[in-house]
N, C-alpha and C positions, 0 to 999 in steps of 0.2 A: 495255558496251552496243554493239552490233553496230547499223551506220549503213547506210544505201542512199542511193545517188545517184540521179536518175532526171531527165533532162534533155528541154525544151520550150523549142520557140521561135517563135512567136505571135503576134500580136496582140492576139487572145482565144480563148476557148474553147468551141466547137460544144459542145463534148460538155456534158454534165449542165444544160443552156442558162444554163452560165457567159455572163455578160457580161465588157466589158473592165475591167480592175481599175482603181477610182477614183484613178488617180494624181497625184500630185501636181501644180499647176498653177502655181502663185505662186513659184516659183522662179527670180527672173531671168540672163540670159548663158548660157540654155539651149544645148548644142550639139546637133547631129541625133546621133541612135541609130546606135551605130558597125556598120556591115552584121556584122563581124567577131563580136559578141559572140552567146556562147550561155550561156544559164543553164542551174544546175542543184540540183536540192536537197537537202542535209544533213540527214537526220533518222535519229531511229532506228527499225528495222526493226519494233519493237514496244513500247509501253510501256505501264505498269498504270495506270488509273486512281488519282488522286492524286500520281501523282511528276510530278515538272518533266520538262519536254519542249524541250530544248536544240536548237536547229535552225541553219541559215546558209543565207542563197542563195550561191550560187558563182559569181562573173562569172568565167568563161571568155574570153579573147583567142584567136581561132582564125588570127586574121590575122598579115598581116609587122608592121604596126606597131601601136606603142601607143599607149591611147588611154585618157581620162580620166574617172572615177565621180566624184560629191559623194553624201558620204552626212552623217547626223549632222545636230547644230543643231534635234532635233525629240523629244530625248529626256529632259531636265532635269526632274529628280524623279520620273520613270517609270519608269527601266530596261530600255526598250526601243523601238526605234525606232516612231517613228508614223510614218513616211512609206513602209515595209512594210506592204504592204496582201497580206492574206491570204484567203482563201475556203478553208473546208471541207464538204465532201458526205463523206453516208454512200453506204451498198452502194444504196439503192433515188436516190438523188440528190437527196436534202434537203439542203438547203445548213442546216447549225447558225447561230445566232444570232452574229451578230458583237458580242463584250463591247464595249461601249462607252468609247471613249475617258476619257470624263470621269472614268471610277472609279479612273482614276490620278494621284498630284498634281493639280501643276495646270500639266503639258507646257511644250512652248514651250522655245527656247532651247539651250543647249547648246555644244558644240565643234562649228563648221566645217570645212572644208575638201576639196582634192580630192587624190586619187590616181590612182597612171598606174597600168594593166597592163598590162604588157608583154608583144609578143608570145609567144606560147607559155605564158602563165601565165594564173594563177588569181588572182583577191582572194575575201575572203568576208563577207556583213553578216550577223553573228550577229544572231539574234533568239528569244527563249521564246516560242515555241508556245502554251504554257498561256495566255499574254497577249491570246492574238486569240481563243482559242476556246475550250468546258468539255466536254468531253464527260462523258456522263452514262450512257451504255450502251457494252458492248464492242461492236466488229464494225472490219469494215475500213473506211478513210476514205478518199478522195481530197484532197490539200490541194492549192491553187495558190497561189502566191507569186508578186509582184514588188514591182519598185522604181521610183521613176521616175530615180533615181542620174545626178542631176540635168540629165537628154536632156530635147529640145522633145517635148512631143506633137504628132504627126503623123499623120492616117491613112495617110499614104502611107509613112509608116517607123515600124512602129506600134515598141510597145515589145515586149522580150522576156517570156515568163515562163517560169514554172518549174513542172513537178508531179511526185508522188512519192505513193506511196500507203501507207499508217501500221497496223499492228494496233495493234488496243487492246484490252486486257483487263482485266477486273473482280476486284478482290483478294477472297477468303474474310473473313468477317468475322473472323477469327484474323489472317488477314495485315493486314487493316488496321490490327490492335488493336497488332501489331510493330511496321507498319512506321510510323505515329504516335509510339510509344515509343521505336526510331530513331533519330528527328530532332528528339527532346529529348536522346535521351542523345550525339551528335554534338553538343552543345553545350560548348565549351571550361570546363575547370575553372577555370584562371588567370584572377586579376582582369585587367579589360579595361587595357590600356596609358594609355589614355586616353580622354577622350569620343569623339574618331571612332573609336576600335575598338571601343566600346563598339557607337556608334551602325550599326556595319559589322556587328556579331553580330548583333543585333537586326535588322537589315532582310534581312541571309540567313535567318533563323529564320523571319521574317515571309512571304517569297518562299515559302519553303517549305512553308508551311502555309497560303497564298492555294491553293494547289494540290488542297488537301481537300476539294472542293466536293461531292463523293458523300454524302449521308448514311449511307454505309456505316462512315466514320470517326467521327459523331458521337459515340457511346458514348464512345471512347478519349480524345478531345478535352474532353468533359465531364468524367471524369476528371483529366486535367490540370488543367484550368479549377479544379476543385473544391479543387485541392491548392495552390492560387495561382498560376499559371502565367497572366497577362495574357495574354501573344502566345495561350495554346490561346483565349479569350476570341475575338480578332481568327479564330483560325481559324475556329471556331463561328460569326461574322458573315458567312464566305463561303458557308454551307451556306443553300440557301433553299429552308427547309422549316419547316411549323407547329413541328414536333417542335425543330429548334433556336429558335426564338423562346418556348418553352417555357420552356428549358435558360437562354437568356439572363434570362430576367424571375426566373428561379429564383437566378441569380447575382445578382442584387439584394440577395438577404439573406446575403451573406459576409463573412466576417470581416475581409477586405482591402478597404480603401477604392480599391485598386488596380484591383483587382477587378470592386468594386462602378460604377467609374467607366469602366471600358472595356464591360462589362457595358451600361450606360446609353446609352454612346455608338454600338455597334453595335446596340440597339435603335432610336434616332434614325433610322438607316439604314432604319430597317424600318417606318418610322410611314408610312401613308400618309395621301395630301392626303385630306381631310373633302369635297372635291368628286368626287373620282376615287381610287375606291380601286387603281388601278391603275398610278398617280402617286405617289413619294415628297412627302410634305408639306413646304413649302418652308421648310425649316430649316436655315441656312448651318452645314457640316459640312465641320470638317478631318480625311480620312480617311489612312490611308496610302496609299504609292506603291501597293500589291498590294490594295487593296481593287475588291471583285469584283463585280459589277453584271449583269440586273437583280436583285434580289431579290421585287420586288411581280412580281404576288399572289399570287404561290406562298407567301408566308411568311408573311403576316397572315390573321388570321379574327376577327370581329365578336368574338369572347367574349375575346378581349386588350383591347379598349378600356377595361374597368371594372380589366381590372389594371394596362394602364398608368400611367391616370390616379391607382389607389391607389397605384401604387410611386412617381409623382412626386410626392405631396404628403409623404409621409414622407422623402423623398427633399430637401425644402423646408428639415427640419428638420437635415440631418447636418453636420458639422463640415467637410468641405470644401466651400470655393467653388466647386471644380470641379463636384463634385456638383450644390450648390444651381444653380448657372448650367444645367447639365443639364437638370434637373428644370422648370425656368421654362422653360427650350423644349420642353419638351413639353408642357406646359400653354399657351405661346401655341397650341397647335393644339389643344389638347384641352380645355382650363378653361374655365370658366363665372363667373359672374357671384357664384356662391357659393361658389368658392374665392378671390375675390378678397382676402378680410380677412386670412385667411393667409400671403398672397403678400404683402400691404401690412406684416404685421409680421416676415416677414423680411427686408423693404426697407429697416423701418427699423430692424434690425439690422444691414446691412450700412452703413447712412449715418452711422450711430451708431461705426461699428469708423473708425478712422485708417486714410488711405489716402495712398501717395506724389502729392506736389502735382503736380509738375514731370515729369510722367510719360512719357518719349517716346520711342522708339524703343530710345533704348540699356536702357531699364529696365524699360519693360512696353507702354504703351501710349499712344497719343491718345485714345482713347473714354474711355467711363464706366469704373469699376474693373467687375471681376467680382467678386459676380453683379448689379450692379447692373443693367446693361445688361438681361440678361437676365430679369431681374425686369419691368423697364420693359416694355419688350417682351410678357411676359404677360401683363400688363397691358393695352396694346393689342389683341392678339388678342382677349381678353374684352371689348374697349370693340366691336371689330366687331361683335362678337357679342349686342350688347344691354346688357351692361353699363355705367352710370352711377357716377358721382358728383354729388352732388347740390349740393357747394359745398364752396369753400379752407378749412374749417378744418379742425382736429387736429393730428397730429405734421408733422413734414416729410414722410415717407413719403407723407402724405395730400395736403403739398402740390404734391408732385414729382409725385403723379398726376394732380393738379388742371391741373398744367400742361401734362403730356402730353395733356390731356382738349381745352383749352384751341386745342392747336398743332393738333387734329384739324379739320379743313376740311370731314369731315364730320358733326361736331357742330356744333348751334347755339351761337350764341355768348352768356352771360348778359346780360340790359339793363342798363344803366347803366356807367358806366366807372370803377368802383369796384375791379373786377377787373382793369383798366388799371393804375390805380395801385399796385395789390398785386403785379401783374408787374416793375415798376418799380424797387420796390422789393429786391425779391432778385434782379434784373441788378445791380445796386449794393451792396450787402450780404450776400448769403444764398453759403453755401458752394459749391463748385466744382459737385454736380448740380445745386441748387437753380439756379444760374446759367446752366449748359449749358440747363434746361428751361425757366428762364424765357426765355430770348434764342428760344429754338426757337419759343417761344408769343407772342411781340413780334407786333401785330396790323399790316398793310399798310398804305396807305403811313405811313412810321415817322412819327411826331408828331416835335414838335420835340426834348422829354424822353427820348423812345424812341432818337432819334438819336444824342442824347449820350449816353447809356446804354452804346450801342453802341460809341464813338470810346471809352469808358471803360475796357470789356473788352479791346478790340483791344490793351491794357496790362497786361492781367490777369498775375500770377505762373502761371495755372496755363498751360500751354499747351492744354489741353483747351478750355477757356472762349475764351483765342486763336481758336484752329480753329475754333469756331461763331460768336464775332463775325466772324471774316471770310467766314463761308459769310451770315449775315445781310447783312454789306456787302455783296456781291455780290449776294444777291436784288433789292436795291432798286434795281438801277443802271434810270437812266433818268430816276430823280427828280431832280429839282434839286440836292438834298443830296449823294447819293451820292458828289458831286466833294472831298465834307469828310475823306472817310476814308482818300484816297489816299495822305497823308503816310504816315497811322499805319501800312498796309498797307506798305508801300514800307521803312518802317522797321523790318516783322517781318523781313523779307529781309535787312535788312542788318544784325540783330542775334541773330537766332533761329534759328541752323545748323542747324538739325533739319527735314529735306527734306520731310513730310506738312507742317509746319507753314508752312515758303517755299512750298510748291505753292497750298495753300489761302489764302494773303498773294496770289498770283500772280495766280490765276484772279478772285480779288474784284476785285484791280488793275485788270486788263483791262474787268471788266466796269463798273467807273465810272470807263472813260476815262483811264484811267494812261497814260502813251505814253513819254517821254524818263526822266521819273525813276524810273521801272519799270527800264527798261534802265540806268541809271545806279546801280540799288541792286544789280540781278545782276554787273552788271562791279566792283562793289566786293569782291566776295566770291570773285572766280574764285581768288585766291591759295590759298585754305582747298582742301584735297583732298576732301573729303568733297563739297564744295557744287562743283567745279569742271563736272562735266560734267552735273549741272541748268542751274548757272549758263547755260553755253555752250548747250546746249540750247535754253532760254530764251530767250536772247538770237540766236542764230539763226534760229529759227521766229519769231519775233518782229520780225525787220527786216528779212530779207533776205528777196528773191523767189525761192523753190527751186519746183526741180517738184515733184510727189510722191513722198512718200519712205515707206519701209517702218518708219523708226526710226531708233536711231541705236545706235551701239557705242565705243570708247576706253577709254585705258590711262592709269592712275591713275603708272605709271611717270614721273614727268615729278620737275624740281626746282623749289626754290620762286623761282629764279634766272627760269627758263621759265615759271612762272605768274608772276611779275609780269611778265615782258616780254608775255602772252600781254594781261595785263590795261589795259596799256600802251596796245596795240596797238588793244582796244575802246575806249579813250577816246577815240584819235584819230578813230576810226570814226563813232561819236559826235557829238563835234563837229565832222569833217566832214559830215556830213547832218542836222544836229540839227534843220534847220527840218522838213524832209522827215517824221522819224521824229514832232516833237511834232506834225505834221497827219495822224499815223496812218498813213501810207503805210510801203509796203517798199523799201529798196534793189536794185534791178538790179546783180548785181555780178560782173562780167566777171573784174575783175582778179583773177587765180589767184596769184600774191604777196600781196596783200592776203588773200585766203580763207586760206591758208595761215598768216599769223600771227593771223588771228582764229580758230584753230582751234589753234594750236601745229605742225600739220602742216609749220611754215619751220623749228623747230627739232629735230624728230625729224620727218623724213617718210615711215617706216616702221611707226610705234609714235604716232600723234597721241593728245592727250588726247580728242579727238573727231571723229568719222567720219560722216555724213550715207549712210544708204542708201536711194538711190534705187529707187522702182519699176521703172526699166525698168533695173537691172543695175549703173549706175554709182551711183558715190562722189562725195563734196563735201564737200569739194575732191578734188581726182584725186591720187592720192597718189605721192609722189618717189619715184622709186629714189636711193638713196645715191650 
């Protein structure tokens, strides 16, 4: 594939009434834009419609000396840098739609650092093209590129950019139908080494087929689809058009549960909100890194609402809980008050099947099982909507929704406190939902019974049940009582290593008033690696007076010699200020010895188990050279 360079060096750009490229700002220890540097751009001379569009900017060094880029740190689970900000115009100067961010992972994060270039050399920030823009017609394009490659912004030393001008061309529906065929049959025979190579094939497949967004490919695609091929599934979710949302509701009835379930999920993508058809309906959706954005309202038409809603209630009844979880969110946007009986008896199939107690991060989850959750959930959507229940009897199912009915603030509440009692009741007895929804539905401020209730849970086997009594303890802080809970909390921390469930012990902590024995329950735990740099976290933000900081980062490399001296070291801390910390105040702390072994940074001062990053550029503690 035959490439063009074609060099600009800018501020911004007069021509096609470019503005200046939104560059990056929050980036601290900015240096000024080296006079020296000229960009330039890497692309190819022409490419077809649907293939990947491989590109780089080129930092050029024109000068004697060299001088230093930061790139990276903005690309974690994306595959391409976010902090390359791109604009394309066609032949008459329409600037294309810039894809949006959000359709990729969920960003953030990454590998740091900086690089020199050296007089007389080049560096280069590769980046896909296809990621910032979709073209949808052949003709010539103008692209401009830059970076903010970690320079101050200054109008008086603006940044450089970059432009280059792109043919593009539209395949015959014969070459699409190849060149789709292609890039399944470029799929390796040999079983994958292992899960990341498995997981590595898969996301090149997937890249690959983010790229089909022309409905010129659909046919070929539907095909695949048809033959079991999931990822052609995900290709068909990039195309936003009625004809592929067709093709998807069509896939609903296949023979593969694989199928049928990725089928489900890029329709999800496609549901719009019931207020704004022009708005995705707010339905929390894990897509992949290459899923492709917008889709509304090119994709949906008024006569899918009567199929969606019949392929989700069948959809209610199928063997996977993937499925059934599905199916219930699309029905909290779409059900009604007379699908509700249905939705209640596969609730209470699902309360009915055995589900793991102890459920937590290493094994599945803190929430409800699936599709419970998800059930519940439709459920509320239909309660927005006018739906009732009219009283706690029947199965559990009826009364798990009694209680969600219950916990709603905006439903009236029943007379008498008869329904008190029966809440009470299954906080203390009734199984791990029943408990989760009666603690949710526990009425303000907690009664005496209601309180105990609660210090009861905060004991519970399941850690699910944990998690909501401490999100309850923390509601009530202010009350008198609230001061009752704080052992039990204090003592999740220092016995329940699993970091959603110390977070949510933490936060209730604070809010009734924990102060010394908060910090005395994290500094017990700092030895465990898993819990070391929450711990320190914690206990950082928590006593000491820092400025503003952006987060923090640290290296799990330490020994368990250096966590207990680390831990050592906060006791001392501890009870040197302990009057101070139990009247809720923060330490002022100067002393950089001291900062350094309450962070580890005094016995590795290159590699700490934890790093303070500050807003304006520095670290805390300042870290050794060796």
């Amino acid at each position: 594939m035959r490439t063009v360079l074609l060099s600009f060096c800018s501020a911004c750009l007069p021509v096609l009434g470019e503005q200046v490229l939104p560059l990056d700002q929050s980036w601290p220890k900015k240096k000024p834009v080296p006079q020296q540097v000229k960009l330039a751009l890497r692309l190819p001379e022409t490419v077809v419609i649907g293939q990947e569009i491989p590109a780089a900017l080129v930092v050029h060094n024109e000068g004697k000396r060299p001088f230093d880029i930061a790139e990276g740190g903005d690309y974690r689970s994306t595959g391409y840098p976010q902090r390359m900000k791109v604009r394309v115009h066609d032949a008459e100067g329409k600037m294309l739609p810039e894809l949006p961010r959000e359709a990729y992972g969920f960003g953030g994060g990454g590998m740091m650092g900086t690089q020199s270039v050296a007089a007389g050399t080049s560096m280069e920030v590769e980046f896909p093209l296809d990621c910032y823009v979709s073209f949808q017609k052949p003709g010539v394009y103008t692209v401009t590129a830059g970076h903010d490659l970690g320079w101050k912004l200054d109008a008086k030393h603006p940044h450089p950019v970059a432009l280059a001008t792109l043919k593009v061309t539209l395949p015959t529906e014969a070459e699409a139908r190849r060149y789709v065929d292609d890039v399944f049959a470029r799929q390796p025979t040999t079983p994958p080494r292992d899960n990341s190579d498995e997981l590595g094939r898969q996301m090149k497949l997937e890249k690959a087929l983010s790229v089909l967004r022309h409905p010129i490919f659909l046919p070929a695609l539907v095909q695949h689809a048809q033959a079991g091929s999931k990822a052609a599934v995900k290709g068909i979710g990039h195309i936003a058009t009625q004809e592929a949302t067709e093709a998807l509701l069509n896939l609903l009835e296949h023979a593969s549960a694989e199928v049928e379930e990725t089928s489900a999920l890029q329709l999800l993508r496609r549901l719009p909100a019931r207020a704004d058809s022009n708005k995705p309906a707010d339905i929390w959706y894990w897509g992949s890194p290459y899923q492709i954005e917008p889709l509304l309202p090119a994709s949906w038409d008024a006569r899918f609402e009567q199929q969606i809603q019949k392929a989700a209630l069948k959809l209610l009844s199928h063997q996977s809980e993937n499925l059934v979880g599905i199916a219930a969110q699309t029905l909290q946007t779409r059900g009604t008050g007379e699908h509700a009986p249905q939705v209640l008896e596969v609730l209470q199939k699902s309360l009915d099947f055995p589900h793991e107690l102890r459920a937590g991060l290493k094994t599945n989850t803190l929430d409800l099982p699936l599709p419970q959750k998800a059930l519940l959930t439709a459920l509320d959507g239909m309660r927005q909507r006018g739906w009732r229940l009219e009283n706690g009897g029947g199965n559990m199912a009826h009364q798990v929704a009694w209680l969600r009915q219950l916990a709603d603030k905006e439903v009236p509440k029943p007379q008498g406190d008869e329904w008190k009692s029966a809440m009470l009741t299954w906080v203390e007895n009734g199984p791990p939902t029943l408990k989760v929804c009666a603690l949710q539905a526990l009425p303000q401020p907690l009664s005496d019974a209601a309180a105990k209730a609660v210090m009861h849970a905060l004991e519970d086997p399941d850690w699910r049940v944990q998690r909501i009594a401490c999100e309850v303890a923390g509601e009530v802080a202010g009350e008198s009582k609230s001061g009752e809970f704080v052992r039990s909390l204090v003592k999740i921390i220092e016995l329940e290593h699993e970091s959603f469930l110390q977070g949510a012990a933490h936060r209730a902590a604070l809010a009734c008033g924990a102060r010394l024995e908060l910090w005395e329950a994290w500094t017990g735990v700092i030895p465990d690696k898993e819990c070391t740099h929450e711990a320190l976290r914690c206990l950082i933000f928590g006593t000491i007076q820092l400025p503003p900081s952006n987060g923090s980062g640290g290296s799990t490399n330490f020994t368990r010699k250096q966590g207990l001296a680390i831990r050592d070291a906060w006791r001392a801390f501890l009870q040197q200020h302990q009057k101070q910390l139990a009247a809720g105040e923060k330490v002022s702390l100067s002393d950089t010895v001291t900062a350094a072994k309450l962070t580890g940074a005094y016995s590795r001062p290159t590699d700490p188990p934890v790093v303070i990053y500050m807003k304006d550029g520095n670290e805390w503690p300042p870290r050794r050279k060796k």
